[in-house]
PADREN-635694 format. One record per residue (C-alpha): x, y, z; residue in one letter. Coordinates in steps of 0.1 Angstrom, whole numbers, plus 2048, in hexadecimal, padded with zeros to 3 digits. Layout:
% residues N
XYZA;...
//
This chain:
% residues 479
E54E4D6AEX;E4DE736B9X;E37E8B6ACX;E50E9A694X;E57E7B687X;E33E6E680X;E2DE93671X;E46E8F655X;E38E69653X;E17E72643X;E29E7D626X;E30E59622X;E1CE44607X;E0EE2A61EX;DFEE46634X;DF3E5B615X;DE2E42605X;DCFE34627X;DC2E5B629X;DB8E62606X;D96E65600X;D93E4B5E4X;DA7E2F5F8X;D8AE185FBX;D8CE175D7X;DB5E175D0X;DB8DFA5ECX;D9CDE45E4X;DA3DE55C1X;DCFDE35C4X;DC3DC45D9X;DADDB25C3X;DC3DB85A5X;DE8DB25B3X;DE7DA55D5X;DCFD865CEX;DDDD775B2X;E01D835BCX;E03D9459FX;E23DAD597X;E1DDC0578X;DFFDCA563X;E00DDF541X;DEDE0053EX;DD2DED528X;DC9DD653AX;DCADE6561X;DB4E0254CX;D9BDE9543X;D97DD756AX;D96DFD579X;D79E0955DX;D68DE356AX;D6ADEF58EX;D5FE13587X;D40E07575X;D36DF1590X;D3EE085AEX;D2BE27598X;D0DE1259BX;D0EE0F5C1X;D1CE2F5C8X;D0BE4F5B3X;D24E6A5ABX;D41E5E5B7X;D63E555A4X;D5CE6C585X;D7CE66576X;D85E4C55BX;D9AE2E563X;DB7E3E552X;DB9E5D562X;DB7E4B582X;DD9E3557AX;DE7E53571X;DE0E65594X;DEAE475A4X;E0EE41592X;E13E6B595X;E2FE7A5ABX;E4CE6B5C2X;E2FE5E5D7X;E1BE4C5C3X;E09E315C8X;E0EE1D5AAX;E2DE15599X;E2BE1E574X;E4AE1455DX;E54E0753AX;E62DE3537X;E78DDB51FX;E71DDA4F6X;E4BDE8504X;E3DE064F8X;E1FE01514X;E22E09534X;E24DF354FX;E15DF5574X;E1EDEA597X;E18DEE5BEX;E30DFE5CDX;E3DDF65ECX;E28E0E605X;E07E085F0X;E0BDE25FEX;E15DE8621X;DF5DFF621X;DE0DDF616X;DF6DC762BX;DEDDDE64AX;DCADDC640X;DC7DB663BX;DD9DB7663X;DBCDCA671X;DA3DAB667X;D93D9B687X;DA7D7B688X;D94D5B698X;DB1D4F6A2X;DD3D5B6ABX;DF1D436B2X;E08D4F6CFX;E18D2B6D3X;E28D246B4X;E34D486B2X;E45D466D4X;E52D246C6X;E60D346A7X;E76D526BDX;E83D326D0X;E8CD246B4X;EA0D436A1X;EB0D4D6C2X;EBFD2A6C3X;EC5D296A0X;ED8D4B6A3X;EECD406C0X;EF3D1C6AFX;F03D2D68FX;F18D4A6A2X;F26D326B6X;F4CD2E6B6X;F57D1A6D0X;F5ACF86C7X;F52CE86E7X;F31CFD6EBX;F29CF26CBX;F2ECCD6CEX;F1CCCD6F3X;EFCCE16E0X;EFBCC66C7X;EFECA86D7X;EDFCB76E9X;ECACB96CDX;EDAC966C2X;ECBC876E6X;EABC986E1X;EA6C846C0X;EB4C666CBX;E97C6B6E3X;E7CC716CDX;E86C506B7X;E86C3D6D8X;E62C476DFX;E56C3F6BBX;E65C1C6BBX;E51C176DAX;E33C206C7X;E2BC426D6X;E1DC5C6BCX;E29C7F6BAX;E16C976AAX;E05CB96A8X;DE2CBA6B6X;DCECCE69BX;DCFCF36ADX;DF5CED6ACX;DEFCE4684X;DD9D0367FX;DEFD1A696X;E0FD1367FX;DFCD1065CX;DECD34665X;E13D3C66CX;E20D2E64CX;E04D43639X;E0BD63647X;E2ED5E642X;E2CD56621X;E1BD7561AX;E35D87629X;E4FD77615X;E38D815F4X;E37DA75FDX;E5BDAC607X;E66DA45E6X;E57DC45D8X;E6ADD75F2X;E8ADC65E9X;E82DCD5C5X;E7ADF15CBX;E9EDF55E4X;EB3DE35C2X;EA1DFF5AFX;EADE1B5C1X;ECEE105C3X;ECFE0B597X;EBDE2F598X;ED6E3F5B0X;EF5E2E598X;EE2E36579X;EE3E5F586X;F05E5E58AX;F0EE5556CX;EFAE71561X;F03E89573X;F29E80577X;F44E93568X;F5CE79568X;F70E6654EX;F64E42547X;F7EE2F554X;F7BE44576X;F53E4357BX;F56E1E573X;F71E12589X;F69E2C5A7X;F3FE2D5A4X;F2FE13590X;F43DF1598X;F44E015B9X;F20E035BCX;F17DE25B0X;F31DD55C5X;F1EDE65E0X;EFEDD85CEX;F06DB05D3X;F1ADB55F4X;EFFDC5607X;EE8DB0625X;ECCDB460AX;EE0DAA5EEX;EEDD895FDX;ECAD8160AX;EBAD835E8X;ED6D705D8X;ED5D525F4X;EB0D505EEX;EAED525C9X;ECED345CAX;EB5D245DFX;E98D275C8X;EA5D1C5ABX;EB3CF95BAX;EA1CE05A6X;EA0CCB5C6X;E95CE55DEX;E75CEE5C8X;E6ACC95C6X;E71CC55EFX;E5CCE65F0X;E3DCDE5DEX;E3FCBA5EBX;E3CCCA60DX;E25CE1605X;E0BCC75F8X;E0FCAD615X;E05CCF62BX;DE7CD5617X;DDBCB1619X;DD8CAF642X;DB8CB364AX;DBCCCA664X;DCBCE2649X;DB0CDB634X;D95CE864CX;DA7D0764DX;D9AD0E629X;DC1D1861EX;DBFD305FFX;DD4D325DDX;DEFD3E5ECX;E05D215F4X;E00D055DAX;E09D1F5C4X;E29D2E5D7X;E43D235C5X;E3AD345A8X;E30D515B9X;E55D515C5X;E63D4E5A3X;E50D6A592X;E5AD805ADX;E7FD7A5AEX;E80D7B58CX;E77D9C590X;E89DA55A6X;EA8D94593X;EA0DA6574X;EA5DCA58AX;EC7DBD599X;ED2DB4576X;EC8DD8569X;EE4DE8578X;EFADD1560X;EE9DDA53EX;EECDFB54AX;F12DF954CX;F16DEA52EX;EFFE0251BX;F15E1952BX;F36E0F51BX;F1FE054F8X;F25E2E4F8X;F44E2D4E7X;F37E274C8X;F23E4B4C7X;F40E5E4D5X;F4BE684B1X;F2CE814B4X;F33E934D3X;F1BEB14D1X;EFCE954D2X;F0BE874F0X;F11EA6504X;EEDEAE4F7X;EDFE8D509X;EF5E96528X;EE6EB752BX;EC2EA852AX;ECCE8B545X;ED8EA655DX;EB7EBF556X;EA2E9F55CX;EAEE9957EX;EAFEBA589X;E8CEB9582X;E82E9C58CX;E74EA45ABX;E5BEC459DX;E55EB857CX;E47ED6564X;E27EDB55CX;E2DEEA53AX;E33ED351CX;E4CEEA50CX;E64EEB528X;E82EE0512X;E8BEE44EFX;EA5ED74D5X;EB1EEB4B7X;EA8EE3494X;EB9EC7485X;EBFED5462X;EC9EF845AX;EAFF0F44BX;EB8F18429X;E9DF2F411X;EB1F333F0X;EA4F593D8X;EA1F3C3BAX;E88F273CCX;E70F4A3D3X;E53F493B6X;E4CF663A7X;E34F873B1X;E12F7E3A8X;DF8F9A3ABX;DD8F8F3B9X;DBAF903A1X;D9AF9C3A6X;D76F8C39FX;D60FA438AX;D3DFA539AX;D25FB1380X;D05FC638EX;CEDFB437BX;CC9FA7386X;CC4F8438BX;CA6F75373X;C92F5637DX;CA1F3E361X;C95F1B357X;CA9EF635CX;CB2EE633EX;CAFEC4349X;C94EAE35DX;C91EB8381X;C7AE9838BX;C92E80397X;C99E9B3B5X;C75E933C2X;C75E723BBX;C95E603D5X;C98E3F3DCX;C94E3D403X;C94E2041DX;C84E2C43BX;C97E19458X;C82E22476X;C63E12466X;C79DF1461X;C81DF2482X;C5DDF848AX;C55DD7479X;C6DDC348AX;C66DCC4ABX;C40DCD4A5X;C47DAA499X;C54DA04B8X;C39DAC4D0X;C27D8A4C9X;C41D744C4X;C67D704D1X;C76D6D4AFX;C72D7548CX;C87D6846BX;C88D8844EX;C77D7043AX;C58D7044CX;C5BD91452X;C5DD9742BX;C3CD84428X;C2CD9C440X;C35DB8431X;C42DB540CX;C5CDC9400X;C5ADEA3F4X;C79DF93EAX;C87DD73E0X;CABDCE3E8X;CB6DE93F7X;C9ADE5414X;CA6DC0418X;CC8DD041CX;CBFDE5434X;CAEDC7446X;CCEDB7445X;CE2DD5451X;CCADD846BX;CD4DB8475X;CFBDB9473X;CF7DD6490X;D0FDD14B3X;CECDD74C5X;CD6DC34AFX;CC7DA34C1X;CC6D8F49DX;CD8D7248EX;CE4D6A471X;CE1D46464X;D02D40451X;CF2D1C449X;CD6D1843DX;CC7D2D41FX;CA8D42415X;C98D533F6X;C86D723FEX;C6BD7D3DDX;C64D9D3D7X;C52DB23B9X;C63DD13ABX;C52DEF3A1X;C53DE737BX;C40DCB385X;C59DAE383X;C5ED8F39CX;C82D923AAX;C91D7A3C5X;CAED743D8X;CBDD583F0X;CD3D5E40CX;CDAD5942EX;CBDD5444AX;CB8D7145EX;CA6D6E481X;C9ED8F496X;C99D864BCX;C8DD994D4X;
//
């Protein structure tokens, strides 16, 4: 770890996003919104929404600061070969999808280290290296002899501890031993959650690498697919990661194993020196934790597959070969550009699909432009032929004073129903200013209800002089 070394390591995520200036806010909010609830995707919509939450809440502490909206944010974050965010399309979805990538958590696991623990376990730890050294040792074994001596070791050691039992003598824990290795099996668990997005992210690169070759390749089919592609996923299932991944997920999805595992898990939980240790979400839910992210990280694995398959689906296109030499051409630009994206939208153009054709019969004809005739003739004050007394006399519902009403109403009083209102102050303009009344109450901002069940009749006079009624719907106004 020399200074060279740790100079081309800030370019790393992890160490960018501890140094950025708005890392309070990326890491507290990453953490509340994947870590905690161990959750591995969210769609643009909804991560939007819980970032415009936390923005409100934070602008209200903190004057001035984040000025940016909740999806320009995402966007900075999910930018570049660096980013902080994973943004991506699942399948059949037209929304965009987000997730943490691997650096982002390593940034928060490293945080969550530098808590003040009040207490640290050194015993069980020590115990544990014991334990894997032996274990190693045990399983590399070849010689018989060494193995048979090694178990009939352990077998005299158990032998023992039965002995002592049946003589009555209790072996157990005390409770710091309990804490020491629940504290263990917490942490480790934790560990086990954020590998899997590394593992994920590892399967990734290896589809993206294969799906670049095909590309870019100028092979035939049967070449790239014999030499490259079952080569590569080959390479894919025989790798140390590979075999690990498919050993656990065999694991995992033994019927007998997950019922063993949350039996154990909820006899831990029940001792009441693990119960003092006030023991989070994490592990009663664990199992399914595990089976979200494998399937995950299955799904990836398996994308390599559809891939080759969609691959050989080709065949049925190759009858138009200027469309696929076309999307060739556009797979290679876009990875030689991957890396310095353009800034200009008009980087790449197709031609037209259809040819251009302007046929002499389909021309109109010449037409000449014509020209008004403006007479120079003085303009004389002329009369109107028709009644110009309706134009002063409108029918107009002043709003403001309605609202005036209502919320003098309410000065002395915490509510008010329309009718009593009405009784106050009669109507003038007749139904439309009970309308309006009613409009005014239908608002988003209005504090009024509208009693569906039960029924009034409001009375009013017209302006001819006539009594006019009408029943409807209760209407209260609240303050």
């Amino acid at each position: 770890m020399d200074h060279d070394y740790l100079l081309k390591l800030r370019q790393h995520s992890t160490w960018r996003l501890l140094c950025t200036d708005n890392a309070p806010l990326i890491i507290s909010f990453f953490h509340r919104v994947f870590i905690v609830p161990n959750c591995r995707s969210i769609k643009q919509r909804e991560l939007a929404e819980k970032l415009e939450d936390t923005l409100f809440h934070l602008r209200q502490i903190h004057k001035n600061k984040y000025p940016k909206s909740a999806k320009a944010y995402l966007t900075d974050w999910a930018h570049g070969d660096n980013a902080f965010l994973r943004k991506y399309y699942a399948e059949n979805s037209d929304e965009p999808e987000f997730d943490l990538t691997p650096a982002s958590e390593k940034a928060i696991e490293w945080l969550h280290s530098l808590e003040q623990k009040q207490f640290i376990g050194t015993e069980s730890r020590l115990l544990t290296v014991f334990e894997l050294l032996a274990t190693i040792l045990q399983t590399t074994q070849t010689n018989p002899e060494q193995r048979i001596t090694e178990l009939e070791a352990k077998k005299y050691e158990i032998e023992a501890e039965i002995a002592r039992l049946q003589q009555g003598e209790v072996i157990s824990y005390d409770p710091r031993q309990v804490k020491e290795r629940f504290y263990q099996l917490e942490e480790t668990a934790r560990s086990l959650l954020m590998d899997f997005r590394q593992v994920e992210e590892n399967f990734r690169q290896l589809d993206r690498n294969t799906r670049e070759k095909i590309a870019i390749s100028n092979k035939n089919k049967g070449d790239l697919l014999l030499d490259d592609i079952f080569g590569e996923q080959d390479d894919i299932g025989d790798s140390d990661q590979g075999k690990s991944f498919q050993a656990f997920w065999g694991l995992l999805m033994s019927t007998a194993k997950q019922e063993e595992f949350n039996d154990l898990i909820q006899k831990v939980l029940a001792l009441e020196e693990v119960k003092s240790c006030e023991p989070d979400e994490l592990l009663p839910k664990m199992k399914y934790h595990l089976l979200e992210a494998g399937e995950k990280v299955q799904r990836t694995s398996s994308s390599l597959v559809e891939q080759l398959r969609r691959y050989l689906d080709d065949q049925v296109w190759l009858e138009n070969k200027r469309i696929m030499e076309i999307i060739h051409e556009v797979e290679k630009s876009a990875i030689s550009i991957k890396q310095t994206p353009p800034k200009d939208k008009d980087f790449a153009y197709l031609d037209d699909t259809k040819a251009a054709i302007d046929l002499a019969v389909s021309r109109t004809l010449f037409r000449p432009p014509s020209r008004p005739v403006i007479a120079d003739e003085k303009l004389s004050t002329g009369t109107a032929k028709f009644s110009s007394d309706l134009l002063y006399s409108q029918h107009y519902v002043d709003i403001e004073m309605l609202e005036r009403r209502i919320s003098k109403a309410l000065q002395s009083q915490s509510q008010i129903t329309l009718l009593a209102l009405c009784k106050e102050h009669p109507l003038e303009k007749g139904l439309s200013e009970l309308i309006a009344y009613i409009n005014l109450a239908g608002q988003d901002n209005a504090n009024a209800v509208i009693d569906t069940n039960k029924e009034v009749e409001i009375f009013w006079q017209s302006s001819e002089g006539v009594d006019k009624s009408v029943k409807m719907p209760s209407v209260i106004f609240t303050r």
